[in-house]
N, C-alpha and C positions, 0 to 999 in steps of 0.2 A: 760525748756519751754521758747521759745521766748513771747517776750512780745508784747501785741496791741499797745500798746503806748509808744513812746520814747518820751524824755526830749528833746529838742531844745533850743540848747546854744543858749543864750541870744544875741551871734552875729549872729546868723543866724533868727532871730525871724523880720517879718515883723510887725517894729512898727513905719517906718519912712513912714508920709505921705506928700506927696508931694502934691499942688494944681496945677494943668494947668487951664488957660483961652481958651475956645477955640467958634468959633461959634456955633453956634446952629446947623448948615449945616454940621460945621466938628464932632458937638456931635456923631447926626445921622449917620454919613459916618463911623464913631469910632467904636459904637454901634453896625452895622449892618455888620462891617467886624469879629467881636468879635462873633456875633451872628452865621453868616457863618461857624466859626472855630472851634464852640461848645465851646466855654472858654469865662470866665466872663470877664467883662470890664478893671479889673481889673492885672488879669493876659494875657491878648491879650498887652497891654501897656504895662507890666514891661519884657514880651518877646522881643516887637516890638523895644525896645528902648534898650537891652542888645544885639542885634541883633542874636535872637534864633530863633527856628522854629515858622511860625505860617501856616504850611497848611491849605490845608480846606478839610474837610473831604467831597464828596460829601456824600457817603452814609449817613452820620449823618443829612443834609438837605435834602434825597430823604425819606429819612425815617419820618423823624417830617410833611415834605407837607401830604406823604400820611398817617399818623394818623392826620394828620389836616382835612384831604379829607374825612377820615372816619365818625370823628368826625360829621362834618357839612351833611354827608348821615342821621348819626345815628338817628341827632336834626330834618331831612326833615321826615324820617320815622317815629318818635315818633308824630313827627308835623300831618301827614297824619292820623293815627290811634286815636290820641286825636281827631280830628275834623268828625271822624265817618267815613272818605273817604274811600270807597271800593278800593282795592288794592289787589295784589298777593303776598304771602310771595316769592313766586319763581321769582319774578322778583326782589327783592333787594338781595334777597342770594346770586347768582354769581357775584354781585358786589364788596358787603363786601369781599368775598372770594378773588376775583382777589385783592384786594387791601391786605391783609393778604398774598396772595401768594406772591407779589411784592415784600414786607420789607422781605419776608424770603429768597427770591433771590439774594436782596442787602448784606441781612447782612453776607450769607456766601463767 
């Protein structure tokens, strides 16, 4: 039986931290290509700088907008029925829906 977890020689073990100084403008710019790439700050810099891949996936950012999109429907609809406002369930259905269809289009 293989095992879940392997041992990582102690030369291969990510323990050396490095500091960089950089502006605030370049944080964000760091950040936000990181963010793009779906990879943490982290690993988007120890790629960037070994010179490895850093694609950007779009589907990964068309996906996160539209459950972002969703989200922010969910919070207007919850917002509409809390406040008593008369509404139609059949008017927010095909929305959610189109937006559920969307990410199932991307992701295959």
């Amino acid at each position: 039986m293989k095992k879940l977890f392997q041992t990582i020689n102690e030369s291969d073990r990510k323990s050396v931290v490095i500091h960089v100084r950089v502006t605030a403008k370049e944080a964000e710019s760091i950040t936000l290509s990181a963010s793009a790439r779906d990879l943490t700050l982290c690993e988007f810099i120890r790629r960037t700088s070994l010179g490895r891949k850093t694609d950007i996936r779009y589907e990964s950012h068309i996906i996160r907008e539209l459950r972002e999109i969703a989200k922010i429907i969910k919070l207007l609809h919850d917002a509409v029925g809390k406040n008593e406002i008369t509404y139609f369930e059949s008017e927010w259905t095909p929305v959610i829906d189109e937006i559920i269809s969307a990410m199932r289009r991307i992701e295959k």
